[in-house]
Residue frames relative to the residue before (quaternion, step in Angstrom):
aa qw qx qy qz dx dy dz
X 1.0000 0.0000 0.0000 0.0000 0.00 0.00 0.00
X 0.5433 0.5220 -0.4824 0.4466 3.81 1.07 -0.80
X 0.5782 0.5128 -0.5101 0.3776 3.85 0.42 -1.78
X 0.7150 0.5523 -0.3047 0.3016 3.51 0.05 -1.70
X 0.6864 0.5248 -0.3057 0.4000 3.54 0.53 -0.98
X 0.4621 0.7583 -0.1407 0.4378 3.38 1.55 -1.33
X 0.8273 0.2611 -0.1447 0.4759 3.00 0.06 -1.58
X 0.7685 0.4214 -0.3804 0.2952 3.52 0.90 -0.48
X 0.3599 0.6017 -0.5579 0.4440 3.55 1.90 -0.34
X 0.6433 0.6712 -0.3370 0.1488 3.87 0.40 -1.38
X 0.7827 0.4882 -0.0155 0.3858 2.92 1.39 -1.82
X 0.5219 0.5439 -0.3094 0.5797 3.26 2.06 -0.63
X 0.6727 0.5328 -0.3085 0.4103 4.04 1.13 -1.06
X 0.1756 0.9287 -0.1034 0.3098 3.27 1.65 -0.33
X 0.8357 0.4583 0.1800 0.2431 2.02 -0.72 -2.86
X 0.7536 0.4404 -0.1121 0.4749 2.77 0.96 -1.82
X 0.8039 0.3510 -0.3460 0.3330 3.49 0.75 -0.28
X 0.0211 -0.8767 0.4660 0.1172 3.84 -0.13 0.13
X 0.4949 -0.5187 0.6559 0.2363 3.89 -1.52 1.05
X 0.0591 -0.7397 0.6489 0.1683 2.76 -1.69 0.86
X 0.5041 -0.6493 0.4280 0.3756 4.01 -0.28 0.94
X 0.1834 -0.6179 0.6742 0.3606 3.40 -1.43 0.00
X 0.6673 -0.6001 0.3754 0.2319 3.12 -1.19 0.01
X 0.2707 0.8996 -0.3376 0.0585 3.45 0.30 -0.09
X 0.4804 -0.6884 0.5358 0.0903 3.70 -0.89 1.51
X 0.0265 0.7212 -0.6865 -0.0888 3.64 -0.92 0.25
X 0.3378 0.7290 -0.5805 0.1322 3.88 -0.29 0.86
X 0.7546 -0.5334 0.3134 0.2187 3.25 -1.41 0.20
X 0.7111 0.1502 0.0757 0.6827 2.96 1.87 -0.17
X 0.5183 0.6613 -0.5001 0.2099 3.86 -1.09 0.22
X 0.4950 -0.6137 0.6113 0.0685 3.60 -1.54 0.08
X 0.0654 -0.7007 0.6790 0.2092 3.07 -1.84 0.25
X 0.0149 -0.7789 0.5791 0.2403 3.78 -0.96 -0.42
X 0.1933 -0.7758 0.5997 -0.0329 3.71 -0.28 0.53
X 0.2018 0.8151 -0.5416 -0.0399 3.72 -0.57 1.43
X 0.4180 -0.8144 0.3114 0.2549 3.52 0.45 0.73
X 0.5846 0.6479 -0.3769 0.3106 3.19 1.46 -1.29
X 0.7601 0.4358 0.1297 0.4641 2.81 0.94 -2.19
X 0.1260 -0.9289 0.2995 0.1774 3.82 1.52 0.15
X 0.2629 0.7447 -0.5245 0.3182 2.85 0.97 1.90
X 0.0710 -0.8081 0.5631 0.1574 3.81 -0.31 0.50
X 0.1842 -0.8128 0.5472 0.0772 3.81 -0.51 0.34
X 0.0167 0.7134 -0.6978 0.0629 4.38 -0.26 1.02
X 0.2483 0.6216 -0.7410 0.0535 3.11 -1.85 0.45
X 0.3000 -0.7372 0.6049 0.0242 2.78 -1.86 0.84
X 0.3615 -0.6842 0.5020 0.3864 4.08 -1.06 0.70
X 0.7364 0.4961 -0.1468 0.4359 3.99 -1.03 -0.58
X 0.7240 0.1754 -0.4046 0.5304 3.33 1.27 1.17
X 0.5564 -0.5175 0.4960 0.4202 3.15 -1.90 1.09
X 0.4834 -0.5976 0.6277 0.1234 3.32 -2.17 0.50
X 0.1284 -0.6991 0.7018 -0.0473 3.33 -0.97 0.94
X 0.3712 -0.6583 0.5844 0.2955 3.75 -1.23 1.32
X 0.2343 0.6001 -0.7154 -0.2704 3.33 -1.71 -0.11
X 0.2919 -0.8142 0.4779 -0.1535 3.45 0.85 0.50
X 0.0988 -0.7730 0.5664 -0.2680 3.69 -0.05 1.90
X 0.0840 0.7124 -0.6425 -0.2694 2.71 -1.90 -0.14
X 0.4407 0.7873 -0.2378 0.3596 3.35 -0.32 -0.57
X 0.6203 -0.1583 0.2566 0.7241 3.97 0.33 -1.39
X 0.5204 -0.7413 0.4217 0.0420 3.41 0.52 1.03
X 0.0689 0.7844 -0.5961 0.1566 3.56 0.42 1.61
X 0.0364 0.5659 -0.8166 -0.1081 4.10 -1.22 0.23
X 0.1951 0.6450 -0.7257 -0.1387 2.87 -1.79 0.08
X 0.0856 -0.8173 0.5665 -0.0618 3.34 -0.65 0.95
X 0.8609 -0.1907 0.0327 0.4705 3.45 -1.47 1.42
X 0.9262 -0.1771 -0.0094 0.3327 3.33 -1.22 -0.25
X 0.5817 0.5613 -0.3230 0.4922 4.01 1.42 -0.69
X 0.1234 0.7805 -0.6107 0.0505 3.60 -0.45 0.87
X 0.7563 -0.4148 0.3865 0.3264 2.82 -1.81 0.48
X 0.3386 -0.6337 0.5389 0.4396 3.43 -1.11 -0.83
X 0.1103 0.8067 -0.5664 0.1272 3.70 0.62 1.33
X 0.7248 -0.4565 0.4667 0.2201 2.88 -2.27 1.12
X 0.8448 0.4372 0.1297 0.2799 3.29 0.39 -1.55
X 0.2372 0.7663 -0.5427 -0.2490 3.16 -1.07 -0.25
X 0.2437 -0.7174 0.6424 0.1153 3.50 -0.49 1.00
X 0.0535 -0.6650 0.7443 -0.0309 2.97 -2.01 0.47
X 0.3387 -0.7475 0.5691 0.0510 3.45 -0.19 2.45
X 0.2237 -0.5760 0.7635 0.1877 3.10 -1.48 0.82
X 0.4398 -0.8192 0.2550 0.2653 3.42 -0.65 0.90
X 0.5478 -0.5683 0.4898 0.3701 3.93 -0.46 0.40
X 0.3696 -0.7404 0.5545 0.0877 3.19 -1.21 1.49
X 0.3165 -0.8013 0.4984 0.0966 4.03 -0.05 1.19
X 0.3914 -0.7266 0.4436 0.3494 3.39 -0.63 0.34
X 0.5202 0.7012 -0.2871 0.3940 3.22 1.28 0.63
X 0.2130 0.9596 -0.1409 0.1184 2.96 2.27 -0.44
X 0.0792 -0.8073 0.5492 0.2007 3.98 -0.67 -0.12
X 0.0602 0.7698 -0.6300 -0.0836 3.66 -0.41 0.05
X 0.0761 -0.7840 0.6160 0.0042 3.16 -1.67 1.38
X 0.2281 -0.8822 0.3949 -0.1175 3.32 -0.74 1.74
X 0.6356 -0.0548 -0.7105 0.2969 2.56 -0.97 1.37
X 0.1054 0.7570 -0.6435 0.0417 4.23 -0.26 0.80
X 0.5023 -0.3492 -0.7910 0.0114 1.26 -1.53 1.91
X 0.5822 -0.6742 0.4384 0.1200 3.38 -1.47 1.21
X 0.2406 -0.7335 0.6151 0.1604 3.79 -0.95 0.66
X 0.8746 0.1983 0.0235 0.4419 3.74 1.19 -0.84
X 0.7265 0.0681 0.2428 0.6393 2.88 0.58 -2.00
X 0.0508 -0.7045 0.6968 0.1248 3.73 -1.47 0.99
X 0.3750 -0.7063 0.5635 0.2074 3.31 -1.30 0.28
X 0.2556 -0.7789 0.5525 0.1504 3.87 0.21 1.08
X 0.1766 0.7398 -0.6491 -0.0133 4.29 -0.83 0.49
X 0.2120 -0.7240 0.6403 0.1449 3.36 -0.89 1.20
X 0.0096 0.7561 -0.6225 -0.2018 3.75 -1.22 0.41
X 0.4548 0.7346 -0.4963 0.0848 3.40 -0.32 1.50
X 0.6082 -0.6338 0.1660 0.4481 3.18 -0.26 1.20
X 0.8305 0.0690 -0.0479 0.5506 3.92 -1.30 0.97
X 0.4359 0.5134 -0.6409 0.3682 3.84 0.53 0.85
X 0.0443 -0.6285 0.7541 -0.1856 3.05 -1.68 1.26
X 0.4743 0.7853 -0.3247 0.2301 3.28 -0.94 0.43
X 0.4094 -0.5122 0.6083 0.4472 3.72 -0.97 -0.77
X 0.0227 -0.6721 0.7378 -0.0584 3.83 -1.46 1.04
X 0.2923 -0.6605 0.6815 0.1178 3.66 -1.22 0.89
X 0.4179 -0.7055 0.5617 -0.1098 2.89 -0.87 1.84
X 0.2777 0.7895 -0.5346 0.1175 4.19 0.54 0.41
X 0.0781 0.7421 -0.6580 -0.1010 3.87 -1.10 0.74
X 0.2342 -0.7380 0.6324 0.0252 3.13 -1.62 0.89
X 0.3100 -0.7996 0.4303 0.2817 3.27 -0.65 0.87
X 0.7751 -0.3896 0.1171 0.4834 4.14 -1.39 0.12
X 0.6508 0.4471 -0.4460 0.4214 3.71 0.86 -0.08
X 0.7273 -0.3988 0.3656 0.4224 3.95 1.16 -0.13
X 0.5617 0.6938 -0.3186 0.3187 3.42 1.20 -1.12
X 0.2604 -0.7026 0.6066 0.2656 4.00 -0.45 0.78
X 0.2639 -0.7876 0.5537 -0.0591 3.55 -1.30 1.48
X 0.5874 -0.2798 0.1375 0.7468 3.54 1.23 -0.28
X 0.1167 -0.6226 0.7621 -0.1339 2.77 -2.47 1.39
X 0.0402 0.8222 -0.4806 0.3022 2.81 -0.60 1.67
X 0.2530 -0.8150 0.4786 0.2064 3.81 -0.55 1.04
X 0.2386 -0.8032 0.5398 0.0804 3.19 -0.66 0.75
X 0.3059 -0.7046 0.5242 0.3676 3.77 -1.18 0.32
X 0.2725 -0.6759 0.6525 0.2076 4.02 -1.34 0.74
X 0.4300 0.7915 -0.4239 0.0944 3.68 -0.65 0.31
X 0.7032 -0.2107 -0.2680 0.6239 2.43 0.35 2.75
X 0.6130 -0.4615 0.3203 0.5555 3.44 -1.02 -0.52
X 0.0884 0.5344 -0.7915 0.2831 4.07 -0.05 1.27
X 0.3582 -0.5685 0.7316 0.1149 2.96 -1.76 0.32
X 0.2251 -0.6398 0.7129 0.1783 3.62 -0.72 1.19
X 0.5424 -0.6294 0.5317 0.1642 3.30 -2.02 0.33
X 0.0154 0.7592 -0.6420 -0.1060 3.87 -0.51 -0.43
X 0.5083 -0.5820 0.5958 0.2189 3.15 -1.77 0.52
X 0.0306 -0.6481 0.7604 0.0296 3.99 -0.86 0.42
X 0.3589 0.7275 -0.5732 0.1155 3.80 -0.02 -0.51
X 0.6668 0.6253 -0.0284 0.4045 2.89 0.86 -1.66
X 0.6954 0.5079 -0.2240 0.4563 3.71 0.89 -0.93
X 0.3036 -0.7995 0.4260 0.2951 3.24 -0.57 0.84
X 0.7441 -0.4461 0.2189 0.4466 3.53 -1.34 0.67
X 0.5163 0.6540 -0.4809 0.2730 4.08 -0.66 0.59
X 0.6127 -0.4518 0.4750 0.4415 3.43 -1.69 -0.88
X 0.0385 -0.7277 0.6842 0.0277 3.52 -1.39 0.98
X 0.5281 -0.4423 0.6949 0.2065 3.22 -1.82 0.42
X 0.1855 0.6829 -0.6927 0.1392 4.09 -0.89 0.69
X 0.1653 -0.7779 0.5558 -0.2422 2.69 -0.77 2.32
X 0.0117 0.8466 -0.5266 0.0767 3.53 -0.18 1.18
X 0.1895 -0.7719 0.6068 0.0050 3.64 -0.43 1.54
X 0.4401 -0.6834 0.5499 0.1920 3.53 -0.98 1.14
X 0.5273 -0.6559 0.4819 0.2440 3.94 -0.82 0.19
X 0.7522 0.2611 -0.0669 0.6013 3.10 0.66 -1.41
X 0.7237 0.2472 -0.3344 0.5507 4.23 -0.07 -0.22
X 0.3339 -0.7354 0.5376 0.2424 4.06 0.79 -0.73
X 0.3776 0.7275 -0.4068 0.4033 3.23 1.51 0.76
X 0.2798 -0.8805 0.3764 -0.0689 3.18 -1.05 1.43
X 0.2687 0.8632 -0.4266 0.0262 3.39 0.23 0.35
X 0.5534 -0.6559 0.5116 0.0434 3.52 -1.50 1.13
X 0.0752 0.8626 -0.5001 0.0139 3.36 -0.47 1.08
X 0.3150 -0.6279 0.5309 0.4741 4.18 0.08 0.44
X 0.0605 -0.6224 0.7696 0.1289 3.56 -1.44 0.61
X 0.0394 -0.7988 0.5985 0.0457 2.98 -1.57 0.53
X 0.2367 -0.8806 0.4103 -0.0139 3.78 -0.32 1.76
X 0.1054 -0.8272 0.5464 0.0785 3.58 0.16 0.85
């Protein structure tokens, strides 16, 4: 019963105290910068993949393996702009129906999908004029995930929608 008592006075005295890790990168390459004025510090390393987190505001980067020391992890569901596209019926068997809703857009818009390795699969200009929905073929596409990337004419605004062709 002493050992026992012991071991638990041990494990509770323990508890209470915790290590805190530094961090530390091993790559083949990298940097630091350090501006004090302006308390921005900047690290990076070569010989890792990149991951966005990409801020604005108080300016966050985080990239591939060097993180901050954050509280959290969140995951943003993203904010609908008023600048928006919506493709309908997804996931698609034939035919999608492409509606832009930005105010006074008229025009010609390039219509480009690419399938999950990146590869462009069909490119195609479409007319915008007002909020109509223009049409597209899918027939043709073979059952999977695509990338559907629609570049305005006149502003050169771009936006990226997951299609999905059963």
């Amino acid at each position: 019963m002493k050992h026992f008592f012991t071991l638990i006075l041990t494990l509770s005295m323990l508890a209470g105290y915790s290590q805190e890790v530094a961090m530390q990168v091993l790559a083949a390459a990298g940097g630091y910068y350090l501006n004090a004025g302006a308390g921005m510090s900047l690290s990076w390393t070569l010989g890792e993949p990149a991951y966005t987190t990409l801020t604005s505001s108080e300016v966050i980067l985080t990239q591939g393996f060097q993180q901050g020391n954050l509280l959290g992890t969140e995951i943003e569901k993203p904010v609908a702009g008023k600048g928006d596209i919506r493709v309908y019926p997804n996931p698609a068997s034939s035919e999608v129906s492409i509606a832009v809703a930005l105010p006074n857009t008229k025009g010609n818009a390039t219509v480009e999908i690419f399938d999950i390795t990146g590869r462009m699969v069909k490119s195609t200009i479409v007319a915008i004029t007002g909020h109509e929905p223009c049409r597209l073929d899918v027939s043709k596409l073979q059952p999977g995930i695509y990338l559907l990337s629609l570049t305005l004419e006149n502003s050169h605004d771009v936006r990226v929608v997951k299609l999905v062709k059963k």
